[in-house]
C-alpha positions as CSV (number, residue, x, y, z in Angstrom):
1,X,115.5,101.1,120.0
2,X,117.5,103.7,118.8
3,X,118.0,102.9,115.6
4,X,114.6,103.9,115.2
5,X,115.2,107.6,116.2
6,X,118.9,108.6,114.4
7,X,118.1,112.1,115.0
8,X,117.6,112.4,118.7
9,X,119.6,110.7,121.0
10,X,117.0,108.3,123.0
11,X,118.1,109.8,126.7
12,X,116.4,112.7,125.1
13,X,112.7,111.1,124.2
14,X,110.3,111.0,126.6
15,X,107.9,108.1,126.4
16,X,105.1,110.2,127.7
17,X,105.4,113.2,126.1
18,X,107.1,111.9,122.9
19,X,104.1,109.0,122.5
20,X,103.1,110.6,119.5
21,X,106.5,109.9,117.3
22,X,107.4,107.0,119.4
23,X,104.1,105.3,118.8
24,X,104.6,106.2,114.7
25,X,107.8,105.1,114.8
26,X,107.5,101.8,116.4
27,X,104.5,100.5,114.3
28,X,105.7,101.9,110.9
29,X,109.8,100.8,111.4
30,X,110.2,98.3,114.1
31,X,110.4,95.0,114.6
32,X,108.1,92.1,116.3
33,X,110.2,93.0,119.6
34,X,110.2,96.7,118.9
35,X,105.7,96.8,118.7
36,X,105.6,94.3,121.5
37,X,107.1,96.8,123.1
38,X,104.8,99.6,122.1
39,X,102.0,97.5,122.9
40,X,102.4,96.9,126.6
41,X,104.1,100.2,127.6
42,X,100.6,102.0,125.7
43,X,98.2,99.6,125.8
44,X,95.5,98.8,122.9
45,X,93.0,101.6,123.6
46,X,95.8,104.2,123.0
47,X,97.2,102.5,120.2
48,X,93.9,102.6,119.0
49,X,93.3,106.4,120.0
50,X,96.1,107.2,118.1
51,X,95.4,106.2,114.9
52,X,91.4,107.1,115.8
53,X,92.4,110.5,116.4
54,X,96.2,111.8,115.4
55,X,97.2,111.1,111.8
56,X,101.2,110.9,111.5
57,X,103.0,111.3,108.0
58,X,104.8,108.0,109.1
59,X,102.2,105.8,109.2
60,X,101.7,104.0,106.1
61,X,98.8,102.9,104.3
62,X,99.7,99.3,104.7
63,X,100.2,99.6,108.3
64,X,96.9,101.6,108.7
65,X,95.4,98.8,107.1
66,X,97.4,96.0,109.5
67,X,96.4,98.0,112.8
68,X,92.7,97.9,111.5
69,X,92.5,94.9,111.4
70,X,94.4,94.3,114.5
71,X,92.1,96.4,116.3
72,X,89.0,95.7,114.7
73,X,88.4,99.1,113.7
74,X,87.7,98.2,109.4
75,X,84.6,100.5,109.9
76,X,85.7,103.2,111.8
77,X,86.6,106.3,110.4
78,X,90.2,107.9,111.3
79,X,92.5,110.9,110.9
80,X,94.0,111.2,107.6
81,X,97.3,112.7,107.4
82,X,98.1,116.0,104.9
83,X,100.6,114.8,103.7
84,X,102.6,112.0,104.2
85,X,106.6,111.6,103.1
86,X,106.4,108.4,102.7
87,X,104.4,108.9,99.5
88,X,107.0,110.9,98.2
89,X,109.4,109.5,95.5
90,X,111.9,112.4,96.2
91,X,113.5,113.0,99.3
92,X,113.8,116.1,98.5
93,X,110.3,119.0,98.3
94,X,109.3,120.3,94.9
């Protein structure tokens, strides 16, 4: 999975204490393998926690919209991000 995290060398992540970007990461970039993955080592609930309750930049609208109905969550209401990057057309601010 490190293709998933060029900026930190995976020895470095901690699955635990990293959950937040690894779980972002996974469901917005990674493959079938990759969310299988994510799935078992987290479980559903805190899949579902996470997007109930800590909005990431990285998570897409379409990918919201997937784990909705994955979960099936189409009523709930959930964290919003600020801002999210991935809405930009620039990759660069201003």
């Amino acid at each position: 999975m490190a293709w998933l995290f060029p900026e930190v060398p995976l020895r470095q992540l901690d699955r635990d204490r990293d959950a937040r970007l690894v779980i972002a990461r996974v469901l917005e970039r990674g493959r079938l393998v990759e969310v299988r993955w994510c799935v078992q080592r987290y479980g559903l609930e805190r899949l579902h926690r996470f997007f109930r309750e800590e909005a990431h930049p990285e998570i897409s609208p379409k990918t919201i919209a997937l784990w909705r109905l994955v979960l099936d969550a189409r009523e709930e209401r959930w964290a919003t991000p600020r801002r999210s990057r991935l809405a930009s057309f620039a990759p660069w601010p201003g």
